[in-house]
C-alpha positions as CSV (number, residue, x, y, z in Angstrom):
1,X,0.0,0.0,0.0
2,X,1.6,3.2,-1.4
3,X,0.4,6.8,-1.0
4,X,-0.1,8.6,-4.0
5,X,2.9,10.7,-4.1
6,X,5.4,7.7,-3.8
7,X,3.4,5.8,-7.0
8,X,3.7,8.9,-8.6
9,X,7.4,9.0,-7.7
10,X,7.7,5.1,-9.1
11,X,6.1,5.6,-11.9
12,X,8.0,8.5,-13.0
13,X,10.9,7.0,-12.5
14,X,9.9,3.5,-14.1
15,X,9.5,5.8,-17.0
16,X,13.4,6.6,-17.1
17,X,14.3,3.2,-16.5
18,X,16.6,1.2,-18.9
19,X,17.1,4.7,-21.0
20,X,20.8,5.7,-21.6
21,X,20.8,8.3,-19.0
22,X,19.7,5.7,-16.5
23,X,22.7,3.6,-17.3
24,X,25.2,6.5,-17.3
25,X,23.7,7.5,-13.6
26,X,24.4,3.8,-12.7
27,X,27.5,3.9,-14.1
28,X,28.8,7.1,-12.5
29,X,27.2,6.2,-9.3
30,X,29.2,3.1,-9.3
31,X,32.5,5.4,-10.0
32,X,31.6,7.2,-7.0
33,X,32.3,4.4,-4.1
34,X,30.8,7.6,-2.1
35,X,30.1,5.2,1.5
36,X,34.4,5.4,1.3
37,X,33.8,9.2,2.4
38,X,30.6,9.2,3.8
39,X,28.9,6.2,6.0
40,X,25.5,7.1,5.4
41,X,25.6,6.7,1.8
42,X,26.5,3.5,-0.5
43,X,29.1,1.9,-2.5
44,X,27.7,-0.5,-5.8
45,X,28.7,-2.0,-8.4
46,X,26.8,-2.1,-12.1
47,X,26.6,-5.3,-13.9
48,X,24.8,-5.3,-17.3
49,X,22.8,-8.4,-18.2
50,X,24.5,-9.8,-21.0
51,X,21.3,-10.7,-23.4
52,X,20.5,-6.4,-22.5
53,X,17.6,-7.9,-20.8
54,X,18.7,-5.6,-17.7
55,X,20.8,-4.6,-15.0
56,X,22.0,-5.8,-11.6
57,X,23.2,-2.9,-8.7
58,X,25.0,-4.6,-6.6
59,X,25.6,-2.8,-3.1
60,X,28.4,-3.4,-0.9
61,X,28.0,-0.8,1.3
62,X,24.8,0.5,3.0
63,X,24.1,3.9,5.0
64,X,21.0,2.7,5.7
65,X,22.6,-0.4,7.4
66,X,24.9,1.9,9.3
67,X,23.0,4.5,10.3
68,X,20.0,2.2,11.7
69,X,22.7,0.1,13.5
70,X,23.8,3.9,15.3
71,X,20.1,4.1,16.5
72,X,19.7,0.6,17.7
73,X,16.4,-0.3,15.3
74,X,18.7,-2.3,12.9
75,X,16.0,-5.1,12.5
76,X,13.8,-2.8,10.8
77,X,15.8,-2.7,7.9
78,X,15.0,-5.7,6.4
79,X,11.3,-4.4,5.9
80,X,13.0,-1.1,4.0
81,X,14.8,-3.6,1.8
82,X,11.5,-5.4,1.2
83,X,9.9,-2.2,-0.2
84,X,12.3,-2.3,-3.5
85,X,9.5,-5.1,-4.9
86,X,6.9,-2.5,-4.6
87,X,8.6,0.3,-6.0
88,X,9.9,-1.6,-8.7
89,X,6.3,-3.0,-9.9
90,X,4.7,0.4,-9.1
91,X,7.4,2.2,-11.7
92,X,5.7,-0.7,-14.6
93,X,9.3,-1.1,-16.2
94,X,10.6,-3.5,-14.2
95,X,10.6,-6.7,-12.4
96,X,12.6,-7.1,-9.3
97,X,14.8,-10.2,-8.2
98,X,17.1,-10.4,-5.2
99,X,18.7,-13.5,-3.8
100,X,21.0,-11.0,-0.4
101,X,20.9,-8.1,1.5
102,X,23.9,-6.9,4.3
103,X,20.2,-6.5,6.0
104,X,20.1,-10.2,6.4
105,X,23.9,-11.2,6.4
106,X,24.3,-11.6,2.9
107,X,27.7,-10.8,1.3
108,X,25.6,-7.9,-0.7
109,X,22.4,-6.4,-1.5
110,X,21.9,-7.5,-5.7
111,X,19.0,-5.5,-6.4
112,X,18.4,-7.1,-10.1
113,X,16.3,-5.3,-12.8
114,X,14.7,-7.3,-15.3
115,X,12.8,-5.4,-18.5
116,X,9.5,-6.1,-17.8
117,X,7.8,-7.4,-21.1
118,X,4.5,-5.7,-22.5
């Protein structure tokens, strides 16, 4: 269940998804390793599918993880993680597969992006 300003936040950006400047953003946000200066941000890498069917952000680092750690309600965040299914089926580009997340002791978070076939 979704308020109307997050859908409308989803769907705008479902529209953007998969476009070049989606990959570049990726891409440069990948270069940026930006958790290595700041804790409360995130490190990821970007793997390309290799039939172009989609992409896989895999995070290494999570501020979210940190900073709910600091305020002692770190077993929330595995219900925050849970939320990128619904945001990526509310944006209507995409479907979303993870098999980890640091949230629950996996090595990573691989938050995997599939085009979504129409």
């Amino acid at each position: 269940m979704m308020i109307g300003a997050v859908k409308w936040f989803c769907r705008q950006s479902g529209k953007k998804k998969f476009t070049d400047s989606d990959i570049r953003s990726m891409k440069y946000t990948a270069e940026l390793k930006a958790a290595d200066r700041n804790p409360y941000s995130w490190n990821m890498e970007f793997y390309p599918y290799e039939d172009d069917s989609g992409y896989e952000a895999r995070f290494t680092k999570c501020g979210i993880c940190t900073l709910m750690k600091e305020l002692g309600i770190y077993e929330a965040v595995p219900a925050m993680c849970a939320l990128d299914y619904a945001m990526s089926e509310a944006g209507g580009a995409s479907v979303f597969a993870r098999e980890y997340t640091l949230a629950s002791g996996g090595p990573y978070c691989d938050c995997g992006y599939k085009k979504k076939v129409r």
